[in-house]
C-alpha positions, 0 to 999 in steps of 0.5 A: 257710549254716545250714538256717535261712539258707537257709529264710530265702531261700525264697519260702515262707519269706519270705511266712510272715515277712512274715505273722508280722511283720504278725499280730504287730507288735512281739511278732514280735521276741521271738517270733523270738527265741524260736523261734531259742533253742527250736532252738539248744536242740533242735539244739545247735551246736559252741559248746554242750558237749552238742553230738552230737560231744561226747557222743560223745566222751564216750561213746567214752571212757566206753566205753574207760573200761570196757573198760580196767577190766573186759576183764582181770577179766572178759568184756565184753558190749553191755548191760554197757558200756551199763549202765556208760555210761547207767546207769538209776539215773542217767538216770531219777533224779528230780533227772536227770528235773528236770534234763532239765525246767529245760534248756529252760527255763533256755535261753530265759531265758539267752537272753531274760534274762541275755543281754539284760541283761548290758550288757557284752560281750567285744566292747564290753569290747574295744572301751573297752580299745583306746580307752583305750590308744589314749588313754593311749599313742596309736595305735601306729605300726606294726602288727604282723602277724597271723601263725601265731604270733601267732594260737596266742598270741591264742587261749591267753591268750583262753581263759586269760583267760575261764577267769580270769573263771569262776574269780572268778565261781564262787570268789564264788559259793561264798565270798560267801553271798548268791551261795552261796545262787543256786548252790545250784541247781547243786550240789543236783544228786544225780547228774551228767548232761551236762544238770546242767551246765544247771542254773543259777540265771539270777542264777549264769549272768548272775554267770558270764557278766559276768566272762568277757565283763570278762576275755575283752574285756580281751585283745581289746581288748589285742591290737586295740591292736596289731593294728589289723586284728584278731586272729582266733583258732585255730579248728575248726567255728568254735570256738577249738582249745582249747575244742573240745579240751576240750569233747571231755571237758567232758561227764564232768565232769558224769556218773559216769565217773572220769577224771583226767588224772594227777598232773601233768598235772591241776595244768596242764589240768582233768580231769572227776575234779576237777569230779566232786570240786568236788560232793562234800559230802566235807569235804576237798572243800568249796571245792576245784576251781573251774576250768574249762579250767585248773587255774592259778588253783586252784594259785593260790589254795590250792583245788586238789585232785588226786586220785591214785586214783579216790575214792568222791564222794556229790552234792548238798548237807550236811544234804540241803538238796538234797531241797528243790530237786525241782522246776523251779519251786524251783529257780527261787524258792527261791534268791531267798526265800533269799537274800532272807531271808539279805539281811535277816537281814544287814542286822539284824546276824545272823551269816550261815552261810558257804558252806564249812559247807554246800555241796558 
């Protein structure tokens, strides 16, 4: 039971819902809701990858990173290893400073917004596959059973198939311009913060979220085809073994500490090197790296890009059409006036620029 669940059973609390629900009427729902979010933001859960065991994951890695680097060539000392792991140029940046601003609120629209109207979820996805199979072939007659194997199978090809869903979703919001134009709010980051991982336009985030919900539903309702009691995933702290394992490096990918995974392994597994690549405005890193969990889909598809040594990467977006998204405000209008202008300019015939020419 959360500390929110059991402030719920209180008296106190209790009476002061009851006096919220009749000051407000039909406004307490969304105020509640709000509320509910504003503390998610606050007090992230093991589901968000800025949870506290993560960063300090992340920071702990940071830290072996440094000490791998730099105890051979030299001594090491608290206020090195900490300028290395939260450098001031990086952290006070201004595009960091608007990074910080828009996470608050790009979490209550998520929430009010793009969760709101995504009428489809893995869940009712799930639910349509598994009556549609069940109308194509009929009920299965015996059930398989639930096993360990099973479960490992289920939580594989889950994640795996989530990780398909992002891989469209971000392949066409670099590929497709008027999608180009919303995610430009991501890459006009000029420094990388676990908190830039925030950064998404809410057309960006409901485009991501509705092709993960489309391919993770597909294979719950595959599996609850089969197995007619449920499949339940392998999990840790209520999150899938896979995800949290990731999760334990998902905040590099997303900061200034290189870490590759190696030559192989990185055509297997997504390293944070390979997203800090996916920013770059470098030539030979325009449209590369589009994963998230897994490298499959970027072998498939021709956009891999391994490094074998750590590379010099400057952020942001070519021509520094970055510096025109500094503030929470732009980053919010700015890419519907475009996209806007880019749908008329298209509807006049007017050749549109592609993707590839100016992002990063």
């Amino acid at each position: 039971m959360t500390w929110l669940e059991i402030l719920e059973h209180t008296p106190k609390r209790s009476e002061l819902n009851d006096i919220l629900r009749d000051s407000l009427g039909p406004f307490y729902a969304p105020f509640y809701k709000l509320f509910v979010i504003l503390r998610s933001s606050v007090l992230p859960g093991p589901t968000a990858e800025i949870y506290w065991l993560y960063l300090l994951s992340a920071l702990a890695i940071g830290l072996g990173v440094y000490v791998w680097q730099h105890s051979k060539t030299r001594g090491l000392s608290l206020n090195e290893l900490l300028g290395f792991c939260l450098p001031r140029h990086i952290y006070a940046h201004k595009s960091a400073i608007v990074d910080y601003k828009y996470y608050f609120l790009s979490k209550i629209l998520h929430g009010l917004f793009v969760v709101g109207f995504l009428l489809i979820s893995t869940a009712l996805i799930g639910g349509y596959c598994k009556s549609l199979l069940q109308q194509i072939f009929g009920p299965v007659e015996s059930q398989l059973e639930a096993g360990l194997s099973a479960k490992c199978i289920y939580t594989v090809l889950l994640v795996l198939a989530v990780d398909v869903g992002y891989f469209i979703a971000h392949y066409l919001e670099h590929k497709v311009p008027f999608f180009w134009e919303f995610h430009k709010v991501h890459h006009s980051a000029e420094v990388l913060t676990p908190i830039t991982n925030y950064r998404l336009h809410p057309m960006d985030d409901f485009l991501q979220c509705f092709f993960m919900n489309l391919f993770g539903g597909a294979v719950i309702g595959i599996f609850g085809y089969f197995f007619y009691n449920g499949l339940e995933t392998i999990t840790i702290l209520n999150v899938s073994v896979i995800i949290l394992t990731h999760n334990i490096t998902a905040n590099l990918r997303h900061s200034h500490i290189w870490l590759s995974y190696g030559w192989a392994l990185s055509h297997v597994f997504y390293s944070p090197a390979m997203h800090q690549i996916h920013h770059s405005i470098a030539e030979r890193h325009l449209d590369k790296n589009f994963g998230r969990v897994f490298s499959f889909c970027d072998y498939l598809a021709g956009t891999l890009y391994v490094p074998r040594e750590q590379e010099d990467i400057k952020w942001g977006l070519r021509n520094q059409e970055h510096t025109e998204y500094s503030s929470v405000w732009l980053l919010l209008v700015l890419p519907v006036k475009k996209a806007a202008r880019l749908a008329i300019s298209s509807r006049l015939k007017t050749p549109a620029v592609s993707s590839s020419t100016c992002n990063g």
